[in-house]
N, CA and C atoms of all chains as a GROMACS GRO file, in nm:
protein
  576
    1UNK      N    1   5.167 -16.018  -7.310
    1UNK     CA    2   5.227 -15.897  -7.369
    1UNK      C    3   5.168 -15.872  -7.508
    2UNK      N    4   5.184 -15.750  -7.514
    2UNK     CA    5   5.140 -15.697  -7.708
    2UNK      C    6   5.222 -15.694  -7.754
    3UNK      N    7   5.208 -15.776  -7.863
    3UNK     CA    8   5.308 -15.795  -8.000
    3UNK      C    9   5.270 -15.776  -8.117
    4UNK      N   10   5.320 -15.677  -8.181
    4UNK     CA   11   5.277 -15.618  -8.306
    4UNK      C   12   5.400 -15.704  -8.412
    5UNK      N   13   5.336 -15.760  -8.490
    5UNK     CA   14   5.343 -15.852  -8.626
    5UNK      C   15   5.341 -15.791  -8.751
    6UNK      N   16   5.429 -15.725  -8.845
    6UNK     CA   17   5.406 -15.683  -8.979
    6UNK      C   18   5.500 -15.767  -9.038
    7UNK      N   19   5.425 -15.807  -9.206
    7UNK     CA   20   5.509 -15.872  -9.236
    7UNK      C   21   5.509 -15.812  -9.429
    8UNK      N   22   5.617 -15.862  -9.419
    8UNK     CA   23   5.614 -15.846  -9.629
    8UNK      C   24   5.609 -15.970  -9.683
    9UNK      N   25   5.605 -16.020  -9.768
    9UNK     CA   26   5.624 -16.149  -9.817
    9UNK      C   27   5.627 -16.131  -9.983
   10UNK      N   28   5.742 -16.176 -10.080
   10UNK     CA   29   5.737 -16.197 -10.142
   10UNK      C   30   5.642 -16.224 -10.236
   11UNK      N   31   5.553 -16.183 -10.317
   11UNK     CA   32   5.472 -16.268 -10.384
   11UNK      C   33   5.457 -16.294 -10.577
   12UNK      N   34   5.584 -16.248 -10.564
   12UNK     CA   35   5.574 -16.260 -10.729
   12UNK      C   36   5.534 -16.415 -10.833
   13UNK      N   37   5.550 -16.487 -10.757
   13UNK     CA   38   5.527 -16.641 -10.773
   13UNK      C   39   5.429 -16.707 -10.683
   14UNK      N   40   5.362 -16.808 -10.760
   14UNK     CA   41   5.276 -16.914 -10.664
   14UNK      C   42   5.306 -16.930 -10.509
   15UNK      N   43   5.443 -16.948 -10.501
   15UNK     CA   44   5.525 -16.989 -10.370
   15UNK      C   45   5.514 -16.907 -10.297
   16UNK      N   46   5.559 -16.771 -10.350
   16UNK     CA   47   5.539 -16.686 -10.250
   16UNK      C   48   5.359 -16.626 -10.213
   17UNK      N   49   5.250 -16.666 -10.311
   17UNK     CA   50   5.125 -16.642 -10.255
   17UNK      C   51   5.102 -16.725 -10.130
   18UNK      N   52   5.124 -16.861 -10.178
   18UNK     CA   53   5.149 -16.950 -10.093
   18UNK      C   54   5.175 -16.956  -9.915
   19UNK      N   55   5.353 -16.855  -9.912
   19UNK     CA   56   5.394 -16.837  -9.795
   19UNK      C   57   5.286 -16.707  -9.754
   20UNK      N   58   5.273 -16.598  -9.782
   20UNK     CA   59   5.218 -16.517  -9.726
   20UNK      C   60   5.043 -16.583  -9.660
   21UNK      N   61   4.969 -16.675  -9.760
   21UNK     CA   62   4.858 -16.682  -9.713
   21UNK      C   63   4.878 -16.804  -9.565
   22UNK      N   64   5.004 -16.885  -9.576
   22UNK     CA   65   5.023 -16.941  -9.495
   22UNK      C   66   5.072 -16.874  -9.346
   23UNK      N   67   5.148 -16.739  -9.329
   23UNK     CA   68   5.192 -16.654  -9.263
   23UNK      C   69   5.071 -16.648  -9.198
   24UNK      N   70   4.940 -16.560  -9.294
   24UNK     CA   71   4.830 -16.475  -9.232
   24UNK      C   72   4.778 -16.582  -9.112
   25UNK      N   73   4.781 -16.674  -9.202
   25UNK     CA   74   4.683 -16.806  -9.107
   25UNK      C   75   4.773 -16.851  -8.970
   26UNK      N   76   4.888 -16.829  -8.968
   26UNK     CA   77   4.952 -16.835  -8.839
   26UNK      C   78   4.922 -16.704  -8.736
   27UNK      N   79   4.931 -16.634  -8.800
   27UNK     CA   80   4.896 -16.479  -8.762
   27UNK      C   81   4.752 -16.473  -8.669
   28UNK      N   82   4.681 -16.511  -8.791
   28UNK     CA   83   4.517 -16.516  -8.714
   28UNK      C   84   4.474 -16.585  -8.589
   29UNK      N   85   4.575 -16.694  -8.546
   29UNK     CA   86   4.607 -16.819  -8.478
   29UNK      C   87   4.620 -16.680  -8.319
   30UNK      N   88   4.670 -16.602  -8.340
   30UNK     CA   89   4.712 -16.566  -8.223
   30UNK      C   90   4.706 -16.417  -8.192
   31UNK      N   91   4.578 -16.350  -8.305
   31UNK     CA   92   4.601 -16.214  -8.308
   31UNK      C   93   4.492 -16.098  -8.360
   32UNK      N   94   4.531 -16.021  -8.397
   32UNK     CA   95   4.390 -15.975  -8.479
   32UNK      C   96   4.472 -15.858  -8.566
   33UNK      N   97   4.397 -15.900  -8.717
   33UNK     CA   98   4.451 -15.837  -8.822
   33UNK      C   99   4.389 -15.669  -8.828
   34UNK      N  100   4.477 -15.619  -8.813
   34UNK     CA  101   4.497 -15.455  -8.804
   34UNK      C  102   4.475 -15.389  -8.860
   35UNK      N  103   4.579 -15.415  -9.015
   35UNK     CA  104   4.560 -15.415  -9.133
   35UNK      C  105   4.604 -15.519  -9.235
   36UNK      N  106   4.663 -15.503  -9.325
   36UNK     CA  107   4.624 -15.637  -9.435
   36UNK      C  108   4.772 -15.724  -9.418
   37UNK      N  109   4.863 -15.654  -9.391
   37UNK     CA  110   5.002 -15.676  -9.332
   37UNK      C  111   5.027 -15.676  -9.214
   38UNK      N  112   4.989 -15.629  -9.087
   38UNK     CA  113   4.978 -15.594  -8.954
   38UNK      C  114   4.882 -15.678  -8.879
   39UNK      N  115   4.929 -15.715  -8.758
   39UNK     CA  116   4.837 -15.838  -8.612
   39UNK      C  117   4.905 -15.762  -8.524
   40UNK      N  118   4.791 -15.755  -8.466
   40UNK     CA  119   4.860 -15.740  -8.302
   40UNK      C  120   4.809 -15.831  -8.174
   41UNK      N  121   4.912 -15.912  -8.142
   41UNK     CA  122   4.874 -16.030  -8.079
   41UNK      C  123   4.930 -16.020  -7.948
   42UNK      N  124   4.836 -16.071  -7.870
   42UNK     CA  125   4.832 -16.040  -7.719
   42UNK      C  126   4.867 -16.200  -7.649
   43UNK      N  127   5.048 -16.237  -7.661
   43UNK     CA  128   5.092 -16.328  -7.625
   43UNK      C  129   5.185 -16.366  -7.513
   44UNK      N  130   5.194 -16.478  -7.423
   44UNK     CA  131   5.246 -16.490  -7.366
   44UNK      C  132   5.394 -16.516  -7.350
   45UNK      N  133   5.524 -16.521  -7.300
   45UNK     CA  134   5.638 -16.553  -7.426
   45UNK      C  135   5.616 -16.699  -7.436
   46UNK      N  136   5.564 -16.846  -7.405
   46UNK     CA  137   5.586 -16.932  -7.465
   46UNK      C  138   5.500 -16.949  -7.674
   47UNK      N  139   5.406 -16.856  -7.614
   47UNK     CA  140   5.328 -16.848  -7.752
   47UNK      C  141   5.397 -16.786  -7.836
   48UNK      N  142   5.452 -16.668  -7.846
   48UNK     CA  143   5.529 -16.616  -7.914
   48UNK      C  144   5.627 -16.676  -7.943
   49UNK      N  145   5.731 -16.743  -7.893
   49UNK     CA  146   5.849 -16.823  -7.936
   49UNK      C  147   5.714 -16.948  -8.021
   50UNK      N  148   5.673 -16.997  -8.047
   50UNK     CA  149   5.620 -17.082  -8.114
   50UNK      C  150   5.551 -17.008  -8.180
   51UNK      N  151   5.511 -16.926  -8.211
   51UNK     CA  152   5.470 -16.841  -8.355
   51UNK      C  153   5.536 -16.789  -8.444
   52UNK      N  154   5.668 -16.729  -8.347
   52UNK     CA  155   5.784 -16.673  -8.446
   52UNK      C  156   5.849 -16.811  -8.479
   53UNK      N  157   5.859 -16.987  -8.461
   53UNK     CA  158   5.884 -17.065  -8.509
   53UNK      C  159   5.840 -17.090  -8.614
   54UNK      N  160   5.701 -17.098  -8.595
   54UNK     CA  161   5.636 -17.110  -8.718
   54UNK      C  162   5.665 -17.055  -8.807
   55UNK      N  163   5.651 -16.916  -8.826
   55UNK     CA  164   5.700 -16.816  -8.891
   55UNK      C  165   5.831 -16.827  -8.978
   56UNK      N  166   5.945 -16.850  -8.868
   56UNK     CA  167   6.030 -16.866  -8.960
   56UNK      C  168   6.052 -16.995  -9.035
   57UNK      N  169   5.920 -17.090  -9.020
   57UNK     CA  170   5.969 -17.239  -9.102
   57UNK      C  171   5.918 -17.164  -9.248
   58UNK      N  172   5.796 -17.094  -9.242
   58UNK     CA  173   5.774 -17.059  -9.337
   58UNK      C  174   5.770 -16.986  -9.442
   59UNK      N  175   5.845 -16.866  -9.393
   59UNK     CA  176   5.864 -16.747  -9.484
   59UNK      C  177   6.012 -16.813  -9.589
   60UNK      N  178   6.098 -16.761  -9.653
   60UNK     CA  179   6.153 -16.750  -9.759
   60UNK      C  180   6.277 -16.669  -9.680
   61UNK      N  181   6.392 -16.684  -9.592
   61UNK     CA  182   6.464 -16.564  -9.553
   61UNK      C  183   6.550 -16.462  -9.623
   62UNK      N  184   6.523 -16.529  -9.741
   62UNK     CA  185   6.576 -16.424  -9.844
   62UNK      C  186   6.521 -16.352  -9.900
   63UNK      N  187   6.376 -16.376  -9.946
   63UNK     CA  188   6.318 -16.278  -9.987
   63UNK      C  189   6.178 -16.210  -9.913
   64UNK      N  190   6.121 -16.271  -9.790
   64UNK     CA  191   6.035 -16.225  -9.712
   64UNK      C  192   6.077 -16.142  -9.600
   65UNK      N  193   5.994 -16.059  -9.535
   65UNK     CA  194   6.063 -15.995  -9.394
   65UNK      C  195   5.947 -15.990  -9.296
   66UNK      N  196   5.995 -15.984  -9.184
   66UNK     CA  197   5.874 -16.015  -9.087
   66UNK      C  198   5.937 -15.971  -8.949
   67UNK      N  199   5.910 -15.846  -8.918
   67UNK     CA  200   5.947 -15.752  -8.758
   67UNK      C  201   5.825 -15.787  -8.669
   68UNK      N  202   5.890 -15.822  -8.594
   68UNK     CA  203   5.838 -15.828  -8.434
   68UNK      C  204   5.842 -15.716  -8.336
   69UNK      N  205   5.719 -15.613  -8.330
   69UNK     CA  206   5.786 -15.554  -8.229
   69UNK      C  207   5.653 -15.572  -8.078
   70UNK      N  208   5.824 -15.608  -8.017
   70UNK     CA  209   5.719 -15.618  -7.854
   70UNK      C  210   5.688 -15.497  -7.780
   71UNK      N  211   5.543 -15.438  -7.754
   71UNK     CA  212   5.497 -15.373  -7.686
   71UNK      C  213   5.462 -15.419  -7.544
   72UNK      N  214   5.411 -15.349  -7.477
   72UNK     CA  215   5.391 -15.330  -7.343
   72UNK      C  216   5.255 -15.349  -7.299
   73UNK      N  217   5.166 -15.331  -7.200
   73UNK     CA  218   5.057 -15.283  -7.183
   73UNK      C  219   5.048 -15.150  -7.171
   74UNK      N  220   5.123 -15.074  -7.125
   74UNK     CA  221   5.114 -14.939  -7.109
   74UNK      C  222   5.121 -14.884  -7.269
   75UNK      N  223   5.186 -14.958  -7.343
   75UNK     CA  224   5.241 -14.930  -7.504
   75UNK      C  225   5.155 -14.951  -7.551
   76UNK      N  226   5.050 -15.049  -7.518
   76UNK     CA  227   4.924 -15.028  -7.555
   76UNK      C  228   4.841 -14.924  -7.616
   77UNK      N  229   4.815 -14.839  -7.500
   77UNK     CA  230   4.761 -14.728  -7.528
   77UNK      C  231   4.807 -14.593  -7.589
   78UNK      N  232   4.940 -14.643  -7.642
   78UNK     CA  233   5.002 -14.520  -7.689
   78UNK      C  234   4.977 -14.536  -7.839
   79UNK      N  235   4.883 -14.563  -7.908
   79UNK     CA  236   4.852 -14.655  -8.054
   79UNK      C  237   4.755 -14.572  -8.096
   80UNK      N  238   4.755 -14.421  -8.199
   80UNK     CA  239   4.688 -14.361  -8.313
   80UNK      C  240   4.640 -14.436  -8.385
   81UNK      N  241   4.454 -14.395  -8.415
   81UNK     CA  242   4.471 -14.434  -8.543
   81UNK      C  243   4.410 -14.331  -8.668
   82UNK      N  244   4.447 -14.316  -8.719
   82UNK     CA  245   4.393 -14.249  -8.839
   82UNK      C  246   4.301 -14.322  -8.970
   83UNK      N  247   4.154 -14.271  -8.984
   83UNK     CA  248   4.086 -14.336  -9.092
   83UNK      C  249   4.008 -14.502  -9.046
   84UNK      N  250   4.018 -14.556  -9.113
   84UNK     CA  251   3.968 -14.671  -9.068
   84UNK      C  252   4.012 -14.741  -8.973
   85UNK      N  253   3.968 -14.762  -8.852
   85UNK     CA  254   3.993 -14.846  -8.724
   85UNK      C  255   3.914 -14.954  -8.724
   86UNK      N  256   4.054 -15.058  -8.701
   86UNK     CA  257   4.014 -15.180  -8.654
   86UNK      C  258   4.109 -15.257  -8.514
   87UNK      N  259   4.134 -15.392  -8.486
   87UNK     CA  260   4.213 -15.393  -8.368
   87UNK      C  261   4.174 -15.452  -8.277
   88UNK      N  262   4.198 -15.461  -8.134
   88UNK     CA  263   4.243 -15.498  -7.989
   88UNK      C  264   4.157 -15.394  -7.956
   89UNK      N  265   4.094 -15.348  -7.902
   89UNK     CA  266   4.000 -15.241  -7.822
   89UNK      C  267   4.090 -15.260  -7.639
   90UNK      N  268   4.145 -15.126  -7.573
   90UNK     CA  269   4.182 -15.198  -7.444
   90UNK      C  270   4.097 -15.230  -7.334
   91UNK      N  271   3.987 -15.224  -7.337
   91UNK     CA  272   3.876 -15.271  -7.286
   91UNK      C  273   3.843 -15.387  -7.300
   92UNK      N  274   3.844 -15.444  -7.449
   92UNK     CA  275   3.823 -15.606  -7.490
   92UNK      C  276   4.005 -15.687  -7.476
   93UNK      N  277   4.067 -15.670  -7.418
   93UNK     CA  278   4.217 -15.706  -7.421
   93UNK      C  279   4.155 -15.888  -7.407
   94UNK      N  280   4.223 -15.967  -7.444
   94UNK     CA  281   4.218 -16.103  -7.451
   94UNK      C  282   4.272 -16.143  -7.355
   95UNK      N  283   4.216 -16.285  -7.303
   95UNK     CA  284   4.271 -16.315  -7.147
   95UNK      C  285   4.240 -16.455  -7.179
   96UNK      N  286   4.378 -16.499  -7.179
   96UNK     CA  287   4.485 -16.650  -7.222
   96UNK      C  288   4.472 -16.730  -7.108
   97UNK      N  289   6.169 -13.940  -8.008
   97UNK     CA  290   6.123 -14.094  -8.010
   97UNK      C  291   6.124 -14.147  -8.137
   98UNK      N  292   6.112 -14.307  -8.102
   98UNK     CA  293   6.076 -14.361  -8.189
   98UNK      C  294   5.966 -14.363  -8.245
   99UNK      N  295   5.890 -14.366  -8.337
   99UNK     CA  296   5.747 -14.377  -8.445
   99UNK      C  297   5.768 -14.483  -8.504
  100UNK      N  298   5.594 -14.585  -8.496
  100UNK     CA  299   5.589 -14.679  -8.614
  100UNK      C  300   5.492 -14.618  -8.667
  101UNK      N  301   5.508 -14.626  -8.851
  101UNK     CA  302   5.390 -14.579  -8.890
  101UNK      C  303   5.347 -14.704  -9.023
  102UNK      N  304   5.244 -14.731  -8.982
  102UNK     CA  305   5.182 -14.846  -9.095
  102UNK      C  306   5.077 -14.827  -9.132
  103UNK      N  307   5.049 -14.840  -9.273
  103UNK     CA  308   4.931 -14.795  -9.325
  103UNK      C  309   4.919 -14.889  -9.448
  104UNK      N  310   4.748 -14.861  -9.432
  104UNK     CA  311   4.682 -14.960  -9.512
  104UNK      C  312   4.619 -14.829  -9.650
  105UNK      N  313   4.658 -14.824  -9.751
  105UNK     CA  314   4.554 -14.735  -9.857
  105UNK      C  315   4.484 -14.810  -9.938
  106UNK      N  316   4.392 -14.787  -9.949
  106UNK     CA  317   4.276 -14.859 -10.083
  106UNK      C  318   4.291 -14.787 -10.214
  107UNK      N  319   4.390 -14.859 -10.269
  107UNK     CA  320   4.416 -14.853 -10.404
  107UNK      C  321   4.378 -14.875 -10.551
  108UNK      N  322   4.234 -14.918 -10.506
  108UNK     CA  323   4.118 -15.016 -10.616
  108UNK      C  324   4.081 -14.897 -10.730
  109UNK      N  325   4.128 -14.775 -10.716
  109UNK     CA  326   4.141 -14.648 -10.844
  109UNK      C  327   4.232 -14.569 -10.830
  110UNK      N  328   4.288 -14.466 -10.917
  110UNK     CA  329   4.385 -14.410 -10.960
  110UNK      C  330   4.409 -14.273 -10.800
  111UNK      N  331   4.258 -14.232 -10.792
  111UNK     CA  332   4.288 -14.156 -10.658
  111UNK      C  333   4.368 -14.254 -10.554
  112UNK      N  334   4.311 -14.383 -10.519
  112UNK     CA  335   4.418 -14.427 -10.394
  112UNK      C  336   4.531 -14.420 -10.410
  113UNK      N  337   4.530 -14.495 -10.540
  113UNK     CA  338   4.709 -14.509 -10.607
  113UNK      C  339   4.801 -14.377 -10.529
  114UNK      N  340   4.714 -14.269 -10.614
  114UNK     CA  341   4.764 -14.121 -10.575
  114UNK      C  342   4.825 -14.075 -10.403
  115UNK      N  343   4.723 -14.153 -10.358
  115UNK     CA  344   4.683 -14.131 -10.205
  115UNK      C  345   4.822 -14.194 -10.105
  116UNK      N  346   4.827 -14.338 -10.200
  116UNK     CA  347   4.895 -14.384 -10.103
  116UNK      C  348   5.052 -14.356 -10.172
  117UNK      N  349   5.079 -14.345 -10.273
  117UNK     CA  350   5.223 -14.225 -10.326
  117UNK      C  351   5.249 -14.133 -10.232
  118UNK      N  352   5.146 -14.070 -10.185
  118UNK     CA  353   5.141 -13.973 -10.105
  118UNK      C  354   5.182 -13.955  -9.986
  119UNK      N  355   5.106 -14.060  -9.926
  119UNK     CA  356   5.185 -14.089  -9.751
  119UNK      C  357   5.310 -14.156  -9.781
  120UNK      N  358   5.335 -14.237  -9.867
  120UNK     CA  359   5.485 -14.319  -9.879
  120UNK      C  360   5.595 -14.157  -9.854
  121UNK      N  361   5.547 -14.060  -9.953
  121UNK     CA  362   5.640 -13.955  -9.976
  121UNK      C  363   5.641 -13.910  -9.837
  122UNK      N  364   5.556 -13.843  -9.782
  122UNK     CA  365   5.583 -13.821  -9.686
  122UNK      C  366   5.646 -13.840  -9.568
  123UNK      N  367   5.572 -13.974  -9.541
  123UNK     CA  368   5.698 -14.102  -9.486
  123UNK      C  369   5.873 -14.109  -9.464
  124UNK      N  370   5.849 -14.113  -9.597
  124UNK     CA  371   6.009 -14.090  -9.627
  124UNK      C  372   6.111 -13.976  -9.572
  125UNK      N  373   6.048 -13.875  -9.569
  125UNK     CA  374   6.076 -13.735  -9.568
  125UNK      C  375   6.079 -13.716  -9.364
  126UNK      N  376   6.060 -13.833  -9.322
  126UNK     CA  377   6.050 -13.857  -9.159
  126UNK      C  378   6.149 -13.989  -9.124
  127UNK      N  379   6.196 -14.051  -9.186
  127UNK     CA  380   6.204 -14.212  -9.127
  127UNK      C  381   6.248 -14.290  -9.212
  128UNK      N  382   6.240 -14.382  -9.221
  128UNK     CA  383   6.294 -14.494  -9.272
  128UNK      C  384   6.221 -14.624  -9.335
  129UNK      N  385   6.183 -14.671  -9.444
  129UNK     CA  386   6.144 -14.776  -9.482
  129UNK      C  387   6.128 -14.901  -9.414
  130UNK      N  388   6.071 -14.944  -9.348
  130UNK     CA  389   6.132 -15.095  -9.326
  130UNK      C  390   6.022 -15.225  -9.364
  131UNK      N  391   5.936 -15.188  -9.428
  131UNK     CA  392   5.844 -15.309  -9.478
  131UNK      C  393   5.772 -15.184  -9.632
  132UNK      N  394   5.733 -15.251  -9.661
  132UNK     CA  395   5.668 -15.193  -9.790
  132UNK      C  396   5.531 -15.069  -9.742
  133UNK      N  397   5.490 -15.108  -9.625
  133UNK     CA  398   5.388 -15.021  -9.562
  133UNK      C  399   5.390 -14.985  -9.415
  134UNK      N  400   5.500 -15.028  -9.385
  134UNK     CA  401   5.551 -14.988  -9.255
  134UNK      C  402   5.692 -14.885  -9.282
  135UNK      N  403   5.668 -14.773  -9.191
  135UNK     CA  404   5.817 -14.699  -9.190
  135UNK      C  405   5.856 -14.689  -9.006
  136UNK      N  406   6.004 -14.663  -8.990
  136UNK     CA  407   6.029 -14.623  -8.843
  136UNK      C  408   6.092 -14.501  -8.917
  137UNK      N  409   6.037 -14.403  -8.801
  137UNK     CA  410   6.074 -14.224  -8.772
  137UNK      C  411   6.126 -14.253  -8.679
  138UNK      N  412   6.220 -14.178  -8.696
  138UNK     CA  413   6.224 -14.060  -8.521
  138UNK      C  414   6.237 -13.925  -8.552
  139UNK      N  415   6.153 -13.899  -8.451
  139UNK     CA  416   6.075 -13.744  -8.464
  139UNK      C  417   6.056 -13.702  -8.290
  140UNK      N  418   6.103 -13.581  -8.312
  140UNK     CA  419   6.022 -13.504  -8.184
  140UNK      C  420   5.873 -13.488  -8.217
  141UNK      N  421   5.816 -13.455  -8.083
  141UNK     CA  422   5.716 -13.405  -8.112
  141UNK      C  423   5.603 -13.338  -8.167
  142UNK      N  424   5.698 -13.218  -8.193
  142UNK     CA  425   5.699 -13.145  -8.310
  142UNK      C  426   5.622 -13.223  -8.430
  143UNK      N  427   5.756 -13.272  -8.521
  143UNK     CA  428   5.770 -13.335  -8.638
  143UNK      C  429   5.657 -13.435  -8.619
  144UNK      N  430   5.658 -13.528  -8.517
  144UNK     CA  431   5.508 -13.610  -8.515
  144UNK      C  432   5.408 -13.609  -8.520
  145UNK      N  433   5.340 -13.422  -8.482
  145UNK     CA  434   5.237 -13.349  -8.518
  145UNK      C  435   5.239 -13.326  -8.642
  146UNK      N  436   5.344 -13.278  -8.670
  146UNK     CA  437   5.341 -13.209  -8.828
  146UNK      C  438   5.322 -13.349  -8.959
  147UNK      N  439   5.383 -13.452  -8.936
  147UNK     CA  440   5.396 -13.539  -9.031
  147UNK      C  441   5.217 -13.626  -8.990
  148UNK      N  442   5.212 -13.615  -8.865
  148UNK     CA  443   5.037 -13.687  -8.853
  148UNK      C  444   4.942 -13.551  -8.936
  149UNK      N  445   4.944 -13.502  -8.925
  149UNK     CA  446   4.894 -13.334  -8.966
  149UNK      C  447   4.869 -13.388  -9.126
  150UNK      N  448   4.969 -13.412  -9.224
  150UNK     CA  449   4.989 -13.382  -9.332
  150UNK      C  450   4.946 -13.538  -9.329
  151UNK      N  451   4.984 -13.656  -9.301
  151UNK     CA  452   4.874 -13.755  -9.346
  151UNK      C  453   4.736 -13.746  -9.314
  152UNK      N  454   4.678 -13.682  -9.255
  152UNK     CA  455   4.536 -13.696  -9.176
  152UNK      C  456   4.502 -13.595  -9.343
  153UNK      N  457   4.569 -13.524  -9.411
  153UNK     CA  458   4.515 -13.428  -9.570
  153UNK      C  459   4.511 -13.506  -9.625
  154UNK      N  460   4.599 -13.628  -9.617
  154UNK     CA  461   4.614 -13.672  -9.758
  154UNK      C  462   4.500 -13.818  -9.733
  155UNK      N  463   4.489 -13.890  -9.664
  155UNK     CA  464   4.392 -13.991  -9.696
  155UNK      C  465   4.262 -13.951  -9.692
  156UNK      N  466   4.219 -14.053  -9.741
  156UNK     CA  467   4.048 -14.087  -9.720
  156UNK      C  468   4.050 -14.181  -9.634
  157UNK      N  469   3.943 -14.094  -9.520
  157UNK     CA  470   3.946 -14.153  -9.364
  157UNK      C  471   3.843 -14.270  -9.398
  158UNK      N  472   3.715 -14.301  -9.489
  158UNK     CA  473   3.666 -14.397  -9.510
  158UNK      C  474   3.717 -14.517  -9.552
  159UNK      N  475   3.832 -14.463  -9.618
  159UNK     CA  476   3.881 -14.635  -9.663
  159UNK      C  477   4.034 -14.648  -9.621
  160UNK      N  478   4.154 -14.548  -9.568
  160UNK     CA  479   4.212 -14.568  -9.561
  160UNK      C  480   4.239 -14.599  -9.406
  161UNK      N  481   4.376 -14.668  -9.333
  161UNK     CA  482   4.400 -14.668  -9.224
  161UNK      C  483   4.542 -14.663  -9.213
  162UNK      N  484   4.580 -14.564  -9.108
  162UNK     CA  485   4.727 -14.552  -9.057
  162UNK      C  486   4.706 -14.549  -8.932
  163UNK      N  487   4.806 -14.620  -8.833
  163UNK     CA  488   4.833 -14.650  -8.727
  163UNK      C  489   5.003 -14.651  -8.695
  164UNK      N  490   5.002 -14.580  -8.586
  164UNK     CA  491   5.076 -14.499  -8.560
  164UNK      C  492   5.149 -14.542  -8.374
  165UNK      N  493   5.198 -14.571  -8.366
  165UNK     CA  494   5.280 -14.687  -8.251
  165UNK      C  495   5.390 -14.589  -8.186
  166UNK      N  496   5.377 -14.512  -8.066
  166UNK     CA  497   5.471 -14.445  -8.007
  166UNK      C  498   5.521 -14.534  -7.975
  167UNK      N  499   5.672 -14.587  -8.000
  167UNK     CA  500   5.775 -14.668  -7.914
  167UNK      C  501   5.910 -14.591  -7.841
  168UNK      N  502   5.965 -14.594  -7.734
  168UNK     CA  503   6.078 -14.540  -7.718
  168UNK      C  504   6.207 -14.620  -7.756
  169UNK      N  505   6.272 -14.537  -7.650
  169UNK     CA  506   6.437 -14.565  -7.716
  169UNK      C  507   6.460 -14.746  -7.647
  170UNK      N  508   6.426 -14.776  -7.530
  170UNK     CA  509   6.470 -14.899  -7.497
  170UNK      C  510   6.347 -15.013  -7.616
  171UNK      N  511   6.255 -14.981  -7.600
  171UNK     CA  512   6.164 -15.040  -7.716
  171UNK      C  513   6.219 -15.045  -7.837
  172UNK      N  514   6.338 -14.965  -7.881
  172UNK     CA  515   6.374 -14.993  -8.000
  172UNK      C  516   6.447 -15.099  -7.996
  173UNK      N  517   6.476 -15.130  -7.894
  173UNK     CA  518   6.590 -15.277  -7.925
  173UNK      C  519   6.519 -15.426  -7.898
  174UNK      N  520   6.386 -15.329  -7.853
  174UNK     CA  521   6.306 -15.495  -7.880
  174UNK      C  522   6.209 -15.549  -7.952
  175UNK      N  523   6.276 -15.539  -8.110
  175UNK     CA  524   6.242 -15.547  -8.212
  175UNK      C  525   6.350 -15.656  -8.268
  176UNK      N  526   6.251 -15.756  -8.333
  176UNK     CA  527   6.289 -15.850  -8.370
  176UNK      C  528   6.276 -15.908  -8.523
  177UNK      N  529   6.389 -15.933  -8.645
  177UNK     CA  530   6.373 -15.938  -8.774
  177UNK      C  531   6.365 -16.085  -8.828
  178UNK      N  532   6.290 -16.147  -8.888
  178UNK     CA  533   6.311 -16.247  -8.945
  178UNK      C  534   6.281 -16.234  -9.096
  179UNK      N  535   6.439 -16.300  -9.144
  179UNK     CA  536   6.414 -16.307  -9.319
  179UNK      C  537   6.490 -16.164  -9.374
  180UNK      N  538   6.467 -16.058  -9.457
  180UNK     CA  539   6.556 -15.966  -9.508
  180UNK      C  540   6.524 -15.818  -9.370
  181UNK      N  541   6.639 -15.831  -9.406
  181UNK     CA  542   6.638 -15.701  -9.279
  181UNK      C  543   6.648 -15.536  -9.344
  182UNK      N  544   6.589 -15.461  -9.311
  182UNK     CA  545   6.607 -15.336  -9.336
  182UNK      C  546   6.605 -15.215  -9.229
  183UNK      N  547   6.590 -15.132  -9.222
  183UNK     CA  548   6.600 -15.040  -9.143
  183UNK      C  549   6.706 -14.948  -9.051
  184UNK      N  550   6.678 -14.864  -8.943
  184UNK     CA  551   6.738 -14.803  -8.842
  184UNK      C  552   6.832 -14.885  -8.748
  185UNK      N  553   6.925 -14.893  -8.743
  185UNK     CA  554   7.012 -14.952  -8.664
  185UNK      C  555   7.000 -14.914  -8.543
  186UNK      N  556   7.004 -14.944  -8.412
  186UNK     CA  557   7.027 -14.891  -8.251
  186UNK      C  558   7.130 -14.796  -8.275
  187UNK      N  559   7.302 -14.832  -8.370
  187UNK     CA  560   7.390 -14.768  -8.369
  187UNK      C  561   7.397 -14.643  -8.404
  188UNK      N  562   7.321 -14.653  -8.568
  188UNK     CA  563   7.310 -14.545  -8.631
  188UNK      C  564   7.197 -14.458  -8.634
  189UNK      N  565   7.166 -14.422  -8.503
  189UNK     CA  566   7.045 -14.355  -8.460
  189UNK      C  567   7.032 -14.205  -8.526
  190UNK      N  568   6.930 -14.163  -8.578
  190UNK     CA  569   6.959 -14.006  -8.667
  190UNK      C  570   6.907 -13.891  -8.518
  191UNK      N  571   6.986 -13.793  -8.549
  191UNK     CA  572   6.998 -13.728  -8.460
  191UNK      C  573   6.925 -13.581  -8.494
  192UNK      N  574   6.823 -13.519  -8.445
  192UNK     CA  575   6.786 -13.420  -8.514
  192UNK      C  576   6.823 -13.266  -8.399
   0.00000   0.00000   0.00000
């Protein structure tokens, strides 16, 4: 399935550079960066429950935020982009 | 429907700065905040032309990127928050 990943992260402090560069690197683990906040990762649900683990060992729940939203394959292709494109191509879709 | 809209602006001079003020405003004026560069709309059709319309003026297609995620109504509930929560409730759905 496609799972679109945006996240915020705190970064006013070391800690929080910290969590966010640690986030991305989980991120990259399973996805492709969209934009500088945004992955869209093409996971199965055991991968996903172990990414959003990860995830939440590491963010801050008080001051970071991080939405999950699960798309479809068909939801796929319902994805504008305006200006600079990058991404999942549905032609190149990843195969786990 | 639902709308995700996330965008990336290149802010490295006073025009991006400008640029990306710009789509935030707009943004706003459709939807709802829910990450610092992510917003959820709901918009008819209509309004989804008109608000893509008026960002496609305001960036620079060379450096900027917005992506734009048709989700529907059962897709809205499969969205998942970890850490500070913000946004559109299922309950309090805006009604136009």
């Amino acid at each position: 399935m496609l799972v679109l990943i945006a996240y915020d992260v705190n970064t006013e402090n070391e800690a929080g550079k910290s969590r966010l560069r640690k986030v991305a690197k989980q991120c990259v683990n399973y996805g492709v960066r969209v934009q500088n906040s945004v992955f869209e990762c093409i996971v199965d649900g055991a991968q996903c429950r172990m990414l959003k683990g990860k995830l939440q060992e590491i963010i801050d729940e008080e001051k970071d935020s991080i939405r999950i939203y699960y798309l479809n394959d068909k939801q796929k292709q319902k994805i504008e982009c305006l200006g600079v494109k990058k991404g999942i191509s549905v032609e190149n879709t990843l195969i786990f």
